[in-house]
C-alpha positions, 0 to 999 in steps of 0.5 A: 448108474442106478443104486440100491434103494437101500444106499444112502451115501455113495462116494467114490474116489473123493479128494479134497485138496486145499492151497495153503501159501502156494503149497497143495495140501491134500485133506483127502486122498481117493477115498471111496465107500459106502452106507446103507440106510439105518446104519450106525457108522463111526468115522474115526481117525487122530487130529489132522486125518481128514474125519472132519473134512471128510464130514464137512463134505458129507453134510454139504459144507464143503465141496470135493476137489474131485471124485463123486458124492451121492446122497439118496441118489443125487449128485451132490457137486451138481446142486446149486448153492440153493440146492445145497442148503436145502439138503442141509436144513432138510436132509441132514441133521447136525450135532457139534460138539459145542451144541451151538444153541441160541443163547437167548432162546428156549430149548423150544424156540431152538428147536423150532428154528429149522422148521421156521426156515423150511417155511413150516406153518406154526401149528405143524411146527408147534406138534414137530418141536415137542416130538422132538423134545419128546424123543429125547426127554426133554419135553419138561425143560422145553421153556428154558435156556441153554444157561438154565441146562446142564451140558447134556440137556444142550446136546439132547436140545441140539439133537432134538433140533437135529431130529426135527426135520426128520433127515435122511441122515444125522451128522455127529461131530465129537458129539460127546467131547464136552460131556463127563463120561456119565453124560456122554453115555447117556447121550450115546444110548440116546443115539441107540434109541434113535437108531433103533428108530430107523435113523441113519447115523455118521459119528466123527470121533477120536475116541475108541470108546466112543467109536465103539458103540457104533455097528460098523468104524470106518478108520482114516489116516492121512487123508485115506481109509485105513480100514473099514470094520463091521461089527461081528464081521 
């Protein structure tokens, strides 16, 4: 069946169950939403709810037990492995907790790196890694290493690199977890900016703060959607 142009992610009734010493444990547990483009969504939930396999299904790292994945249209658990990374360095941009940045290489070089691997040429990549820099103010520390950077210059960096490829859909993991609260505010302003852009955003946290900056939370726990709140709704 045919969605709106306007739906970017269609899922219904996803499980994702995992086999552990000949005991089935059920991460996920028929769960079944939507999200429309440029929406800013927070998925929220305590430690061991399923957000984070929920996430990990959502950015093509892990596939569902059964139920149905669509991302702009396409039948995720129909793509081959090719397929799959391909959506993954194209379609979907990911910001972790722990930035993970290449230690050795400028903030310019980390960036870069997706456009390398999407087979860029060198000019396009050089204009795409300082737009990216640009959009989060981190043009003048493009030549240094993440050692040279405080810890919210590294997520601007890995949100710059997230950006680059100019996804349909950006994927944050905790993204402020290992930020002082100032810092993680200015991070989550950025995420407004970038919003404000067009973006489409999913943030995984546990944090009710955090979570709140979001247009709409979708709360999980144990596995299933608790309730699914828009802001002014």
């Amino acid at each position: 069946m045919s969605r709106p142009d306007s739906t970017l992610i269609f899922v219904e009734n996803l499980w994702k169950v995992y086999q552990l010493d000949e005991q089935e444990v059920e991460a996920l547990r028929g769960v079944s939403f939507t999200i429309e483009r440029n929406e800013f969504v927070a998925i929220m939930g305590p430690s061991g709810s399923g957000k984070s396999t929920l996430m990990n299904l959502l950015g093509c790292l892990d596939t569902p037990s059964r139920g149905t994945y669509e991302l702009n249209g396409k039948l995720v658990s129909a793509m081959t492995e090719d397929e799959l990374a391909y959506i993954r360095n194209r379609e979907i941009g990911f910001v972790f907790q722990v930035f993970n940045l290449l230690p050795r290489a400028s903030a310019f070089r980390n960036v870069e790196l997706p456009l390398i691997y999407s087979g860029v040429k060198k000019s396009a990549r050089d204009e795409k890694a300082r737009h990216a820099l640009e959009m989060v103010e981190m043009k003048p520390r493009m030549t240094h290493k993440p050692a040279e950077l405080s810890g919210g210059e590294r997520q601007r960096v890995a949100i710059a690199r997230a950006l680059v490829n100019e996804p349909s859909l950006l994927l944050a993991d905790e993204p402020t977890g290992n930020l002082d609260s100032r810092t993680g505010r200015e991070i989550l302003n950025l995420f407004h900016k970038i919003h404000g852009q067009g973006n489409t955003i999913i943030m995984v946290t546990h944090d009710h703060e955090v979570a709140n900056q979001a247009q709409r939370i979708i709360h999980i726990r144990d596995g299933e959607i608790e309730k699914d709140e828009r802001k002014g709704a």
